[in-house]
C-alpha positions as CSV (number, residue, x, y, z in Angstrom):
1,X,0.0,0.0,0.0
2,X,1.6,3.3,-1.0
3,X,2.0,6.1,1.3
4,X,0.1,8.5,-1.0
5,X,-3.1,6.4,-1.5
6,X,-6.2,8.8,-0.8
7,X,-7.9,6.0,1.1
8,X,-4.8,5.0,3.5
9,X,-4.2,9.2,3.9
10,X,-8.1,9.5,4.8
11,X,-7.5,7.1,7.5
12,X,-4.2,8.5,8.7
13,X,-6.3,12.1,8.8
14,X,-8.9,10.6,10.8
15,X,-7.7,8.5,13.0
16,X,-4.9,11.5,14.2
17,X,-8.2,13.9,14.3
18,X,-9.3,11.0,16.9
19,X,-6.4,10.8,19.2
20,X,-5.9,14.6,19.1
21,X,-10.0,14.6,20.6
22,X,-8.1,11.9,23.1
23,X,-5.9,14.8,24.2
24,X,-7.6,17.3,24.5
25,X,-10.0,15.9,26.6
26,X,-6.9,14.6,29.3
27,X,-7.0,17.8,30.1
28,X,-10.3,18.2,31.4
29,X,-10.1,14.9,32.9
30,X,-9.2,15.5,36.7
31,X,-10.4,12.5,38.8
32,X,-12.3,9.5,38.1
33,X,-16.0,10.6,37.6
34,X,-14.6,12.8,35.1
35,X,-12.8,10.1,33.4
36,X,-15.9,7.3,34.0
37,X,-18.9,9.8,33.2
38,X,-17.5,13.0,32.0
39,X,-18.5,15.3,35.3
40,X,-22.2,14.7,34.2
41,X,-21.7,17.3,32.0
42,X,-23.1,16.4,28.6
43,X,-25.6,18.6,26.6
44,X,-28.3,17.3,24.4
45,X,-26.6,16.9,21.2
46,X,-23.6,15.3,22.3
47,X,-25.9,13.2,24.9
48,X,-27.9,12.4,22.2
49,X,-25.2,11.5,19.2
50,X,-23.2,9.5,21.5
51,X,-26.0,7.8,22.5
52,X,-26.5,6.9,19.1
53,X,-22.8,5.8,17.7
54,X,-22.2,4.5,20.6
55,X,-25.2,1.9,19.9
56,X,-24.3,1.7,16.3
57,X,-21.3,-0.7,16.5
58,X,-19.7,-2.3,12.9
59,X,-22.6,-4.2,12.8
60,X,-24.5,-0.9,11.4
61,X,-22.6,-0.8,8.4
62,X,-21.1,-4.2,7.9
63,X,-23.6,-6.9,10.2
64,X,-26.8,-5.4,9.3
65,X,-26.3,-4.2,5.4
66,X,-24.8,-8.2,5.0
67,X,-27.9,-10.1,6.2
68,X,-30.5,-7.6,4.1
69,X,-28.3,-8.4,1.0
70,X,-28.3,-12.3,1.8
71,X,-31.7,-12.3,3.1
72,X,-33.7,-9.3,1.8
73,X,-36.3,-7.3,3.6
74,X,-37.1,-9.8,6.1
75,X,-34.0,-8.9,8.2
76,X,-35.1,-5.2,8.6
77,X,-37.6,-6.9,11.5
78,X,-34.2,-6.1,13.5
79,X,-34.4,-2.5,12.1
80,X,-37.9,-2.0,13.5
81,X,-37.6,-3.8,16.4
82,X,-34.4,-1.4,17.7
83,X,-36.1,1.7,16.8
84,X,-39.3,0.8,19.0
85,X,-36.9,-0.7,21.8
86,X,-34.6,2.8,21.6
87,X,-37.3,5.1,21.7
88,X,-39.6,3.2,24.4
89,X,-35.8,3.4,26.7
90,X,-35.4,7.1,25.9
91,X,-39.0,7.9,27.4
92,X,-39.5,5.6,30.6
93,X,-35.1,4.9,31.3
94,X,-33.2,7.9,30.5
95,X,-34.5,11.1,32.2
96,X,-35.5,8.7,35.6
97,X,-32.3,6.9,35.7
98,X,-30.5,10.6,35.2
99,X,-31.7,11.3,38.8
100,X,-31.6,7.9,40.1
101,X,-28.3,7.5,40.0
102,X,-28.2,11.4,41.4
103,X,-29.9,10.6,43.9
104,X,-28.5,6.9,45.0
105,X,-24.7,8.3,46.1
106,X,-24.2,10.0,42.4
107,X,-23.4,6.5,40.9
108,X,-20.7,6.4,38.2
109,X,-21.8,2.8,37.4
110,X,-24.5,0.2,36.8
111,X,-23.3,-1.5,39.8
112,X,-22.4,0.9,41.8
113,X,-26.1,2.5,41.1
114,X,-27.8,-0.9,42.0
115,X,-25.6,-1.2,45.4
116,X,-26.5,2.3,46.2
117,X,-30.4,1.9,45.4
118,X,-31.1,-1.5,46.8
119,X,-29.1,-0.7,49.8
120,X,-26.6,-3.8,49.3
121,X,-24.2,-3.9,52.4
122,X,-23.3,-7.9,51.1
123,X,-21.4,-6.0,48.1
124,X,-23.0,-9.1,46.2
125,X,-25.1,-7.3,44.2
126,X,-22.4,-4.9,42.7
127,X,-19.9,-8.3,41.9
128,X,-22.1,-10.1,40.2
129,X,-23.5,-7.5,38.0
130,X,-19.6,-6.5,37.4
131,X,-18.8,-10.0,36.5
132,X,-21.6,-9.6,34.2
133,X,-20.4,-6.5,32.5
134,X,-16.8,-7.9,32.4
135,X,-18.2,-11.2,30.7
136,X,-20.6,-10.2,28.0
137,X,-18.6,-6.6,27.3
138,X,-15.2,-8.5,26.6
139,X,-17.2,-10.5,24.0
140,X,-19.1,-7.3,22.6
141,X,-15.3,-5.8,22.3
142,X,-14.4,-9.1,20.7
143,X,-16.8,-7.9,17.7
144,X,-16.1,-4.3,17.5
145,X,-12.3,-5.3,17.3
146,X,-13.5,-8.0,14.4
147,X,-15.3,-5.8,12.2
148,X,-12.0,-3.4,12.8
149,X,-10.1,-6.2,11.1
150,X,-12.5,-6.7,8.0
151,X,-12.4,-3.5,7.8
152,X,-8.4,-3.0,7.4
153,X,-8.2,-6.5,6.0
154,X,-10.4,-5.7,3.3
155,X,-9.3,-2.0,2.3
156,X,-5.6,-2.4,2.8
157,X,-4.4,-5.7,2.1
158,X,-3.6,-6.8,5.7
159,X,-3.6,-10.0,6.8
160,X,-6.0,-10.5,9.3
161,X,-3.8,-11.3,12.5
162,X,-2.1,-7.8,11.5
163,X,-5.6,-5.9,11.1
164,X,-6.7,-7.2,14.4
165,X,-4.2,-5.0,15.8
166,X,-4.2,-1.9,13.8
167,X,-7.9,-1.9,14.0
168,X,-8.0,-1.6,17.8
169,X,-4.5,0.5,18.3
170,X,-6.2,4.2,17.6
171,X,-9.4,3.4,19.5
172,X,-7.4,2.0,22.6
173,X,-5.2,4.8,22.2
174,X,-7.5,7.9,23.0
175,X,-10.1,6.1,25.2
176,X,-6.7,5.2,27.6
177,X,-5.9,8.9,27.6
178,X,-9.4,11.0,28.0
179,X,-11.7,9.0,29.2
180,X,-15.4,9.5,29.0
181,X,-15.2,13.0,27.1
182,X,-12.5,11.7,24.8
183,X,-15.5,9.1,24.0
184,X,-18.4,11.1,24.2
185,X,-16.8,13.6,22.0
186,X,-15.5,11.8,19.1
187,X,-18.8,9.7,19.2
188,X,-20.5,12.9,17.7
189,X,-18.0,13.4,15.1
190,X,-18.0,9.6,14.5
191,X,-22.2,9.8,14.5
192,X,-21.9,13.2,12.4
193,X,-19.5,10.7,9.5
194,X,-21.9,7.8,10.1
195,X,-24.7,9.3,8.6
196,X,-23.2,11.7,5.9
197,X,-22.3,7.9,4.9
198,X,-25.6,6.0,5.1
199,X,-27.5,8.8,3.4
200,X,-25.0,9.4,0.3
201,X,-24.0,5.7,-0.6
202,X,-27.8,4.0,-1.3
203,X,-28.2,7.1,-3.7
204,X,-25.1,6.8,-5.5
205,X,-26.3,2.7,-5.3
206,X,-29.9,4.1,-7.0
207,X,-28.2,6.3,-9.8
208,X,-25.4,3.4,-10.6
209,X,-28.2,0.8,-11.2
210,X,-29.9,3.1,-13.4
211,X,-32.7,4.5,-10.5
212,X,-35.8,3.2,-8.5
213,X,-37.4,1.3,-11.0
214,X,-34.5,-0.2,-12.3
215,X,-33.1,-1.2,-9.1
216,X,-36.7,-2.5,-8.0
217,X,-36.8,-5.1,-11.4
218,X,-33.4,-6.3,-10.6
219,X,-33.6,-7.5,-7.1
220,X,-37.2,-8.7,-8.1
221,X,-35.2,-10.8,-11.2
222,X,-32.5,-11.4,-8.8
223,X,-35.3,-13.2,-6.3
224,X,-39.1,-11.4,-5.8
225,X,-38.8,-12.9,-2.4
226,X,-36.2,-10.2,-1.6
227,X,-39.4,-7.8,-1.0
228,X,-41.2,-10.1,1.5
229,X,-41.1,-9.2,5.0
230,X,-41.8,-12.8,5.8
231,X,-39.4,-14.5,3.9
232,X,-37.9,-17.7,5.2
233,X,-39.0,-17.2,8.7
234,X,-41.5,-17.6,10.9
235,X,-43.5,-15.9,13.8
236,X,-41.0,-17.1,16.1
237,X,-38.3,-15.8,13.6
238,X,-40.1,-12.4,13.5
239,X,-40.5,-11.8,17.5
240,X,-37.1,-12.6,17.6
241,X,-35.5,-10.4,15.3
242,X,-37.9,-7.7,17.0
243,X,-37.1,-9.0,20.4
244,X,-33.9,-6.8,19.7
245,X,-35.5,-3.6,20.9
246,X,-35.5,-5.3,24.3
247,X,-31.7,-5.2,24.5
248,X,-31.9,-1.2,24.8
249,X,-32.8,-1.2,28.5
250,X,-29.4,-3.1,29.7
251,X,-26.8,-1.4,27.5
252,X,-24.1,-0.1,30.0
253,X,-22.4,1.9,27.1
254,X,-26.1,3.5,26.0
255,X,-27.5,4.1,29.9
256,X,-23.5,5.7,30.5
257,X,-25.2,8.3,28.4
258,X,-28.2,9.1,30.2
259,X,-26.4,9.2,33.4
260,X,-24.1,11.5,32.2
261,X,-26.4,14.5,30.8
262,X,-26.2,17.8,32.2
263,X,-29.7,17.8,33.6
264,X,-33.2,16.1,32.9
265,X,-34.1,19.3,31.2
266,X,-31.6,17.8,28.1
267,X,-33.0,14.5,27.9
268,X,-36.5,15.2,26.0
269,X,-34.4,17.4,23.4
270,X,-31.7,14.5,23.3
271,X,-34.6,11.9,22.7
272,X,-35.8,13.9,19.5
273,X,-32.3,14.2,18.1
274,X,-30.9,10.6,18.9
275,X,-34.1,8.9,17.3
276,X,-34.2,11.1,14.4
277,X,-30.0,10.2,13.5
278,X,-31.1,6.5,14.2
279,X,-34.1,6.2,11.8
280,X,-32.3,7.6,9.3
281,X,-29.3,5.6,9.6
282,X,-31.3,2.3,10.2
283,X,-32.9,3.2,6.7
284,X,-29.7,3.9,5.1
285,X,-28.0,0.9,6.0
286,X,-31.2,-1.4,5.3
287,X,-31.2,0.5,1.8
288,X,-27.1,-0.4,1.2
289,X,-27.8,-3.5,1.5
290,X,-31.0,-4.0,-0.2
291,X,-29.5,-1.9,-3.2
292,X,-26.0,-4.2,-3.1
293,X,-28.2,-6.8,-4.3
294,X,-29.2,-5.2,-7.7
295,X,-26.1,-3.8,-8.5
296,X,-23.9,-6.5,-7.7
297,X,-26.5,-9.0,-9.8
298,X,-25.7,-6.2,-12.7
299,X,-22.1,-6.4,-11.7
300,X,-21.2,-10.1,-11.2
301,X,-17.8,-9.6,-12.1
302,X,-16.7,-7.6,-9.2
303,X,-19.3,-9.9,-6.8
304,X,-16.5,-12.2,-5.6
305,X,-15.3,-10.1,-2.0
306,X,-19.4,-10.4,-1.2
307,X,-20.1,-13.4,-2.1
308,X,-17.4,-14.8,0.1
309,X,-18.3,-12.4,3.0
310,X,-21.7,-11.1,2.6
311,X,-20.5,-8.6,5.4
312,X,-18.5,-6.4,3.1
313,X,-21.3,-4.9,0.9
314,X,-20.8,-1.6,2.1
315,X,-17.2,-1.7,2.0
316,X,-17.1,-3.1,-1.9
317,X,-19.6,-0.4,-2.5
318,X,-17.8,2.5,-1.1
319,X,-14.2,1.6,-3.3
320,X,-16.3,0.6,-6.3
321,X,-18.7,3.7,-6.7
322,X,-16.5,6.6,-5.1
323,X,-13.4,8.7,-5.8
324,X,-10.9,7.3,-3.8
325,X,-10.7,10.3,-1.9
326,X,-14.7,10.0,-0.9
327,X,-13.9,6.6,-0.6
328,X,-12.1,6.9,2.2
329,X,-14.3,8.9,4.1
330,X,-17.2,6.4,3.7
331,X,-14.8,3.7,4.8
332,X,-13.6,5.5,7.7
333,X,-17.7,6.0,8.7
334,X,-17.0,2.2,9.3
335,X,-14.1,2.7,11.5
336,X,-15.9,5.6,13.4
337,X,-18.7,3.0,14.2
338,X,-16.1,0.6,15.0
339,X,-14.2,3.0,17.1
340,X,-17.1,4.7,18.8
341,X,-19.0,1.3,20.0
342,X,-15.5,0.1,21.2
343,X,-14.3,3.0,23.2
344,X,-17.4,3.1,25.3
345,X,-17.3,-0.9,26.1
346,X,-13.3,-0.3,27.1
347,X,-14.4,2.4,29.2
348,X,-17.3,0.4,30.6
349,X,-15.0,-2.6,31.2
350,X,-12.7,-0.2,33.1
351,X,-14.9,1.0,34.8
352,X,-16.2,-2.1,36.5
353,X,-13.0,-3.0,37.2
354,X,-12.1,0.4,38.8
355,X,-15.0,1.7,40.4
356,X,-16.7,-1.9,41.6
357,X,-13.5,-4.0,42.1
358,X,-10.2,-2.1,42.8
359,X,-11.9,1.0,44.8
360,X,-14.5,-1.1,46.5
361,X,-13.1,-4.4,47.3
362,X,-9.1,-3.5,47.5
363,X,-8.4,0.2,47.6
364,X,-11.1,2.4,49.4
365,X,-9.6,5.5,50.5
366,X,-7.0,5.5,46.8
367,X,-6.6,9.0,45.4
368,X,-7.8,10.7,42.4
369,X,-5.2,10.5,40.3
370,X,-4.2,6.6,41.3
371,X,-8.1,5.7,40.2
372,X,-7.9,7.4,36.7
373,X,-4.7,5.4,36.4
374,X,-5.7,2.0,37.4
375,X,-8.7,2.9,34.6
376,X,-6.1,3.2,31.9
377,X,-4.5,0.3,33.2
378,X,-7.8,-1.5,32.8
379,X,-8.7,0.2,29.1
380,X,-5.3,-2.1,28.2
381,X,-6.1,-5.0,29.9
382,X,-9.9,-5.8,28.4
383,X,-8.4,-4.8,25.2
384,X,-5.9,-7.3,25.2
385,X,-8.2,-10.0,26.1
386,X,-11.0,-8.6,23.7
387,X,-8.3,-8.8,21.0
388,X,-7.3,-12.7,21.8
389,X,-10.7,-13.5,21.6
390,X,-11.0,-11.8,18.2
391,X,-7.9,-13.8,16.8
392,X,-10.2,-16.4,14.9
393,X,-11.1,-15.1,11.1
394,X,-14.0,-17.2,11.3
395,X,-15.6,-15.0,14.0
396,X,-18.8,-12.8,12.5
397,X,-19.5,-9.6,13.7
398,X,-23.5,-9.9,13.8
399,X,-23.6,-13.1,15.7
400,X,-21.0,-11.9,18.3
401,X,-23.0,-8.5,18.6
402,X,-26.4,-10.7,19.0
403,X,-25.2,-12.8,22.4
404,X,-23.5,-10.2,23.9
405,X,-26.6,-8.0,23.0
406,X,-28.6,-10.7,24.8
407,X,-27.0,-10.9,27.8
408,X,-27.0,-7.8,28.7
409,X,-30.7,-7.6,27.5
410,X,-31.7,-9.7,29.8
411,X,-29.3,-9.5,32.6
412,X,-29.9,-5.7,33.2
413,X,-33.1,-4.2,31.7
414,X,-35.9,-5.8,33.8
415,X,-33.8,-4.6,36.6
416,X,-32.7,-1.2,35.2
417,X,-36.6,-0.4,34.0
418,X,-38.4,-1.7,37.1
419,X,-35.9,-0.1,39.5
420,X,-36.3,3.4,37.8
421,X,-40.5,2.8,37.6
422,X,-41.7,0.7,41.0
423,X,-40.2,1.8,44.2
424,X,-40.8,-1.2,45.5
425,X,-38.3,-3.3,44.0
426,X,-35.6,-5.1,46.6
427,X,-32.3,-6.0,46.6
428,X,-33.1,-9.9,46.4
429,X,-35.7,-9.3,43.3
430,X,-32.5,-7.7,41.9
431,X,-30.2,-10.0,42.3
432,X,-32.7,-12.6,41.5
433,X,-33.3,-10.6,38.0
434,X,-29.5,-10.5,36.9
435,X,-28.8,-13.6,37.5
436,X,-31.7,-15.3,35.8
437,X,-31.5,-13.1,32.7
438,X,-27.9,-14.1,32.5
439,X,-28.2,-17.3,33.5
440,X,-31.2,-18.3,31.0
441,X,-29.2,-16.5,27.8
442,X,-26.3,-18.8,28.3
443,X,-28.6,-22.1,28.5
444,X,-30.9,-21.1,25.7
445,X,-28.2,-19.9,23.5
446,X,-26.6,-23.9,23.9
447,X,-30.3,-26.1,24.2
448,X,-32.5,-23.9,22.2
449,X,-34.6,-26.1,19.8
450,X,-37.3,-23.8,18.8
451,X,-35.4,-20.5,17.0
452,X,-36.0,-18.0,19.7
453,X,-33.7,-15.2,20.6
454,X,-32.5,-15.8,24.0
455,X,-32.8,-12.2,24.8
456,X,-36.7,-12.8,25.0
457,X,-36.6,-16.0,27.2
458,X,-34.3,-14.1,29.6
459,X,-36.1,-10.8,29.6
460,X,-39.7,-12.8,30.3
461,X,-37.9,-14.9,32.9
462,X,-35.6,-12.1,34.6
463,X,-39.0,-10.2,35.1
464,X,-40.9,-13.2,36.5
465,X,-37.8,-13.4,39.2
466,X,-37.8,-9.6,40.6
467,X,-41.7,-9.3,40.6
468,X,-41.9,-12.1,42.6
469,X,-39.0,-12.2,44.9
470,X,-39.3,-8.5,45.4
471,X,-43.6,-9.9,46.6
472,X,-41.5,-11.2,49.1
473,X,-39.7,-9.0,50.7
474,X,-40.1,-4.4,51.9
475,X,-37.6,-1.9,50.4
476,X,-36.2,0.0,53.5
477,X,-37.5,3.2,54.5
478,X,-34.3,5.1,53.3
479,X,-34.6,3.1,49.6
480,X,-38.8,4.3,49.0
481,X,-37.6,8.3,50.2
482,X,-34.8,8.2,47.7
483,X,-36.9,6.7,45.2
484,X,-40.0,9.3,46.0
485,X,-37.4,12.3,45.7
486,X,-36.1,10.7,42.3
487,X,-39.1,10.8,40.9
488,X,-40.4,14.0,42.0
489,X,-36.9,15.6,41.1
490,X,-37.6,14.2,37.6
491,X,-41.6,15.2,37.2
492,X,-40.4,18.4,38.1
493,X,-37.5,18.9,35.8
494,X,-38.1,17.0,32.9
């Protein structure tokens, strides 16, 4: 690869642009809530963007755009299932767990917000949800750090054990030195590139296969069962891909977001602005895809890279229909999903680690400055593991994404939305939720017979577990007056 190819300089620009957002935010970085949740200091449009590349991992752009070109429409059930899922977590999660977690000893964390609320004194509740985050984030890493590799495989010649590496060293490299601004901040650029992308390439698609109607009669020639909703699956099929939207509540990386806005007051703004960026890519991405299939039909001649890897449509697209210049920049909208979805699982990782291990469990009274240390320290070490678990080339982004989806799904949102809407939710209907939602994902995933996404099984069943074992038991008197000012802090401010 030569030094002046526009593609490998587009890269090198962007990528130093990245770093240099790394930097600058180290030095507004001054203790650990600063790097862990940025000061709560996040308007509405950087809440809101973040939110949304953050979400938007390489699946967006390489998972997602490869199943509709394989499959056809029926895959966009996933589409429409995380729009509902995003927008029903933006209206009953964010604003309430914003002053939940204000409320509850200003949690940084998911754990540390479920030790604070259920009044865990055991320190059991905050482990096992940290083991939790540790588990299924080191496999979501895994994919982000995969579709990194395709990416730089594919466009540069690498081999893959080589890509692994460069596709992960920029991301690791400003996440380690800002933190939760560096993060927060480059998301919005990276969300900004994202869908500049996902709006320009299906029209350039349109106008290369001749426009609309052209592009219709081809994928209808190609296979008329491209336009059914219901093709090849089943109802089962269809909740599942739906089912989804259920993963929204349990994100750590997306609920990071809502804890750290400036104020309720931003939230309802942020909402308007997040969904609108995620319909529109979602639409873009399912149109990529769904376009790919006419003009590489058309174009059989350069259909070999996707028809060995349905997952680089969007990739052969970009170099076959762009400038190389352009090129680039719609390539490094990959990356930026790539990069943005990664950083926040590091930082999440880290966090864990630093906030409900080292500072809890080892190091209580440890400064400032030793706990933003030991966060870097921990940015390194998930990466490293993330990146030996990513060494296989066999590994698919969309079905790494989907478990690790799953178990957060279902390990965290029953408890996340029930804690934030019914004050009297315990400690042991907590604990009861996360470990049955993480539990039933790992069983169903290995003995499922019927088709179902495990997400829904351990959603249902998490549910079941809190309702009743919370039946059981009283919140304290000090958890249902936090909860009652929550609430009325939020009613009043939203």
């Amino acid at each position: 690869m030569s030094a002046s190819n526009p593609t490998l300089i587009t890269f090198v620009i962007y990528i130093a642009a990245m770093v240099l957002i790394g930097f600058m935010a180290y030095r507004s970085t001054n203790n650990l809530s600063d790097y862990i949740l940025g000061g709560r200091s996040l308007g509405s449009v950087v809440t809101a963007l973040s939110a949304g590349a953050s979400d938007m991992s390489g699946w967006l752009l390489m998972g997602l755009p490869g199943a509709i070109y394989m499959s056809g429409l029926s895959e966009s059930w996933i589409a429409i299932g995380l729009i509902i899922g995003a927008y029903l977590n933006w209206l009953f999660v964010a604003g309430r767990l914003r002053v939940q977690t204000e409320h509850n000893g200003d949690a940084l964390t998911l754990p540390d917000y479920f030790s604070s609320r259920f009044e865990d004194k055991s320190g059991l509740l905050r482990i096992i949800s940290a083991v939790v985050i540790l588990v299924f984030f080191t496999i979501y890493c895994a994919s982000g750090i995969v579709a990194g590799a395709r990416l730089f495989e594919s466009t540069f010649g690498m081999s893959y054990e080589t890509a692994l590496w460069a596709g992960a060293a920029a991301t690791i490299a400003y996440t380690f030195v800002g933190g939760f601004l560096a993060v927060s901040w480059t998301d919005t650029v990276q969300a900004t590139l994202m869908i500049f992308a996902l709006l320009l390439t299906p029209i350039i698609v349109l106008l290369a296969t001749g426009g609309v109607d052209t592009t219709f009669l081809a994928i209808e020639a190609q296979d008329p069962s491209n336009f059914d909703m219901l093709k090849n699956t089943t109802f089962v099929g269809v909740i599942s891909l739906l089912g989804w939207g259920l993963g929204y509540f349990g994100q750590p990386h997306i609920l990071a977001r809502f804890m750290a806005a400036d104020s309720v007051k931003s939230i309802a703004k942020a909402r308007r602005i997040s969904m609108t960026w995620m319909i529109l890519c979602l639409g873009g991405t399912v149109a990529v895809g769904f376009f790919g299939i006419a003009y590489f039909s058309a174009h059989p001649e350069v259909a070999g890279p996707v028809t060995e890897n349905h997952e680089r449509v969007f990739i052969e697209l970009a170099k076959l229909l762009f400038n190389p210049w352009i090129a680039g920049v719609l390539l490094s909208a990959i990356l930026a999903a790539v990069m943005s979805t990664l950083s926040c699982q590091l930082l999440v990782c880290s966090s864990a680690l630093t906030e409900d291990f080292y500072k809890a469990f080892l190091r209580k009274n440890a400064s400032q400055v030793e706990l933003v240390w030991v966060g870097r320290a921990m940015v390194l070490l998930v990466a490293l593991v993330a990146i030996l678990m990513a060494a296989n080339p066999e590994n698919r982004v969309l079905g790494l994404v989907s478990y690790a989806w799953a178990g957060f799904g279902a390990a965290f949102g029953p408890v996340v939305l029930i804690s934030v809407l019914w004050k009297g939710m315990t400690r042991d209907g907590a604990l009861a939720g996360i470990i049955v939602g993480a539990a039933t994902v790992i069983l169903w995933k290995h003995f499922d017979t019927m088709g179902l996404y495990e997400i829904i099984p351990g959603f249902i069943f998490a549910s079941l577990a809190i309702l009743l074992v919370s039946s059981k038991g009283r919140p304290t008197a000090g958890m249902l007056q936090r909860f009652d000012a929550a609430e009325k802090d939020f009613k009043l401010n939203r």
